[in-house]
Structures are given as structure tokens and as C-alpha cells.
N, C-alpha and C positions, 0 to 999 in steps of 0.2 A: 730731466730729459736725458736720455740715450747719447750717448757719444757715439761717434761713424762708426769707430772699431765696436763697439756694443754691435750698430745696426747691424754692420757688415754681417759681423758672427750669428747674429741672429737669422740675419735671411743665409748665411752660407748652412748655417741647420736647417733650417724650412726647406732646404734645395736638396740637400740630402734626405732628408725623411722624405720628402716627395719619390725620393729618387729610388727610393726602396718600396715604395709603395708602390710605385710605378712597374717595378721586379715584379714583386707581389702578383698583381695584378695581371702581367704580361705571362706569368708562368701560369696563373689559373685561368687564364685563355688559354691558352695551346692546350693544358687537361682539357678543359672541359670541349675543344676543336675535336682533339684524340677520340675523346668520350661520343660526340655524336656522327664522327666520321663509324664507329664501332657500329653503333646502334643503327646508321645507317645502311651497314653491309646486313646486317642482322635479320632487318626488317628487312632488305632485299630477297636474303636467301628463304626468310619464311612467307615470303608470297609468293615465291617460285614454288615451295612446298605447297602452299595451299592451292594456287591453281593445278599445278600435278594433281593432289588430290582428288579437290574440285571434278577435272577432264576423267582421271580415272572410277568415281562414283557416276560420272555420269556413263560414263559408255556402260558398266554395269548394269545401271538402271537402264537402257536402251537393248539391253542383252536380254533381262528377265522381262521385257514388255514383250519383246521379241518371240524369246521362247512361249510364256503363257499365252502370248495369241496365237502362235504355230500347236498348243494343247487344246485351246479350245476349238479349232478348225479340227481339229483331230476324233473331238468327240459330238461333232453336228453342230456347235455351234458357239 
């Protein structure tokens, strides 16, 4: 059987290793926070690009139906 000083020391180690793990742990949260705070500006700025996009293919394509029906009024029909 364990004597107190045995127990103590043992759990005063089990509180420590916790206590690192705990580190551990706390520092690969705030990465991985960092990490999708990143990905989230990321993905913001490339769906601002895609609807830019998006708006600017479409007015083109609203231009060229435009024009080729202003061509075909042009030639009877």
C-alpha cells in the first residue's frame, strides 16, 4: 500500500502532466482559431470575387443578346 507522501507525489504528477496537456491543448486551439479565422476572411474575399465575376459575365452576356438582336432587326429579321 502507498503511503500519503507516495499518494500526494503521485497525484502532485498527474496535476502536472495534466497541466501540460492542458498547454498543449490550449495553444492548438488558438492555432487552429488563427487557422479558421484565415480561411474564413479567405473564403469571404473569394465570393466577393466570384459574384464580381458572376455580375460582370452576366452583363456581358446581356450585352451580346443585345447586340445580336439589334443585328438581326438589322437584316429583316
Amino acid at each position: 500500500m502507498k503511503s500519503n507522501n507516495e499518494e500526494r507525489q503521485a497525484l502532485a504528477n498527474q496535476i502536472k502532466e495534466w497541466s501540460i496537456q492542458m498547454d498543449v491543448l490550449a495553444a492548438k486551439q488558438e492555432a487552429a482559431a488563427l487557422a479558421a479565422n484565415k480561411f474564413t476572411r479567405e473564403l469571404v474575399e473569394l465570393q466577393a470575387k466570384h459574384r464580381a465575376a458572376t455580375e460582370q459575365l452576366r452583363k456581358l452576356e446581356l450585352g451580346d443578346v443585345g447586340f445580336n438582336m439589334w443585328e438581326n432587326i438589322g437584316e429583316g429579321g
